[in-house]
Legacy VTK file of the C-alpha trace (Angstrom):
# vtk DataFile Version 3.0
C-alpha trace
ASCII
DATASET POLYDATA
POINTS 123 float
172.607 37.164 89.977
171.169 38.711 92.719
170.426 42.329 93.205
173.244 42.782 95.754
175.403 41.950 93.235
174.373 44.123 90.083
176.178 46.958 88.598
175.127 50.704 88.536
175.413 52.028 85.095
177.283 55.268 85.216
174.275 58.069 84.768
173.009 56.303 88.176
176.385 55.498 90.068
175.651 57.457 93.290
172.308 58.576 92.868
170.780 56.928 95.532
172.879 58.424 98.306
171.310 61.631 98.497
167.955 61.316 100.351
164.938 60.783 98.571
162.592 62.365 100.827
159.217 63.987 98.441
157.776 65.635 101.390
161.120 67.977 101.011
160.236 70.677 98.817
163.594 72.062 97.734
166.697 69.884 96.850
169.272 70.368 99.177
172.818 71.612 98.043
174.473 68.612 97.828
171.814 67.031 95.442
172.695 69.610 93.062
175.288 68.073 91.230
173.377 65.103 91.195
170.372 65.900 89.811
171.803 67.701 86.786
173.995 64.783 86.093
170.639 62.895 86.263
168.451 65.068 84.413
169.800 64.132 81.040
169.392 60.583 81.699
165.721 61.381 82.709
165.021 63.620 79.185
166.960 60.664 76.884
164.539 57.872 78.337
161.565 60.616 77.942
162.434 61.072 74.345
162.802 57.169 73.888
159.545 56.935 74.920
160.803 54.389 77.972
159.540 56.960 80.578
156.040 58.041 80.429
155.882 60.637 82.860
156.222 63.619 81.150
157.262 66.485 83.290
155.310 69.199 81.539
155.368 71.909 84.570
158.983 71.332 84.859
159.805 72.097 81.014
157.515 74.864 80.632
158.657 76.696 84.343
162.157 76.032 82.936
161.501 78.031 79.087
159.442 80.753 81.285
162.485 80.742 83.582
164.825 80.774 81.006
163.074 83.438 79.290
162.331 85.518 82.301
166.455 85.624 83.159
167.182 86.896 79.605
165.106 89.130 79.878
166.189 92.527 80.532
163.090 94.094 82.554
163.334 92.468 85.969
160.944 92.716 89.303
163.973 93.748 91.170
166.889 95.599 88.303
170.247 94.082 88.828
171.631 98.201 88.854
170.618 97.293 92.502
173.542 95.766 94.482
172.603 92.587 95.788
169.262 93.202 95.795
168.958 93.115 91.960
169.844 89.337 91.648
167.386 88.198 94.254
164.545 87.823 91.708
166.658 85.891 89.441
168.197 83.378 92.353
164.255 83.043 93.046
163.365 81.651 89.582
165.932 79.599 89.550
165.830 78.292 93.077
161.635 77.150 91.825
162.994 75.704 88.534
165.438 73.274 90.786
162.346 72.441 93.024
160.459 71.325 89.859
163.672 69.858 88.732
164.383 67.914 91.912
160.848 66.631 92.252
160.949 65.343 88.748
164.221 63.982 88.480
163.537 61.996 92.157
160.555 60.413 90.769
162.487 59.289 87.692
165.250 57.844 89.977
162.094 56.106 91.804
161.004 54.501 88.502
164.395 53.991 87.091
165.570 51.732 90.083
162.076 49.799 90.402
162.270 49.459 86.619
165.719 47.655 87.230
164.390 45.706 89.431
161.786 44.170 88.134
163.940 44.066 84.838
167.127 42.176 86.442
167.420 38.505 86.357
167.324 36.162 89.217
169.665 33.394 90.298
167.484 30.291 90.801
168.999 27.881 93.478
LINES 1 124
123 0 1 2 3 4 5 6 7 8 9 10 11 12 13 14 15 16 17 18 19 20 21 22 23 24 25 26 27 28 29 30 31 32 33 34 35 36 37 38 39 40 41 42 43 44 45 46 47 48 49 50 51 52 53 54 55 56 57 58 59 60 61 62 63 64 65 66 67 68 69 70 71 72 73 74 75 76 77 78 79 80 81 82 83 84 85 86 87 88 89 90 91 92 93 94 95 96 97 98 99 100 101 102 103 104 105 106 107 108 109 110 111 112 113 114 115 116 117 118 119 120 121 122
């Protein structure tokens, strides 16, 4: 079988047509959906010990995150309109940048992983 002809399984279906550009620092708004679909995948092969790369800046910037956005006392109080949720878009817009960096080198390993895992047709 060739890799042509090889089947996506579904966490991956579609993952490779957003661009995979690393230089980009932020994940544009149409990766999004894709990278939390992906995520999951990413944390399951972590935990199976099948991925090595352990993103430990992304998981603790997303508990600090997390912890900083239930927290009441804010930089900027959400009593301000508009103005009060721009702290809290800013956390989470850096915890999708971690995210998105993460989850694209995962992709990167998953699909040369596949590669070098899939069997050849001899002719």
């Amino acid at each position: 079988m060739d890799q042509d002809s090889r089947q996506d399984n579904g966490a991956f279906s579609g993952i490779l047509l957003f661009s995979m550009n690393p230089l980009r620092p932020t994940p544009k708004l149409t990766e999004i959906p894709t990278l939390i679909r992906t995520a999951p995948a990413m944390f399951r092969d972590l935990l199976a010990r099948r991925y090595r790369r352990w993103p430990a800046g992304t998981l603790v910037g997303g508990f600090l995150g997390f912890l900083y956005l239930i927290n009441p006392l804010d930089l900027l109080p959400e009593a301000l309109p508009v103005i009060g949720l721009v702290d809290d878009t800013l956390v989470l817009g850096v915890f999708l940048a971690f995210l998105s960096r993460d989850v694209k080198k995962y992709v990167l390993w998953k699909s040369s992983s596949e590669n070098t895992n899939s069997p050849t047709q001899k002719t």
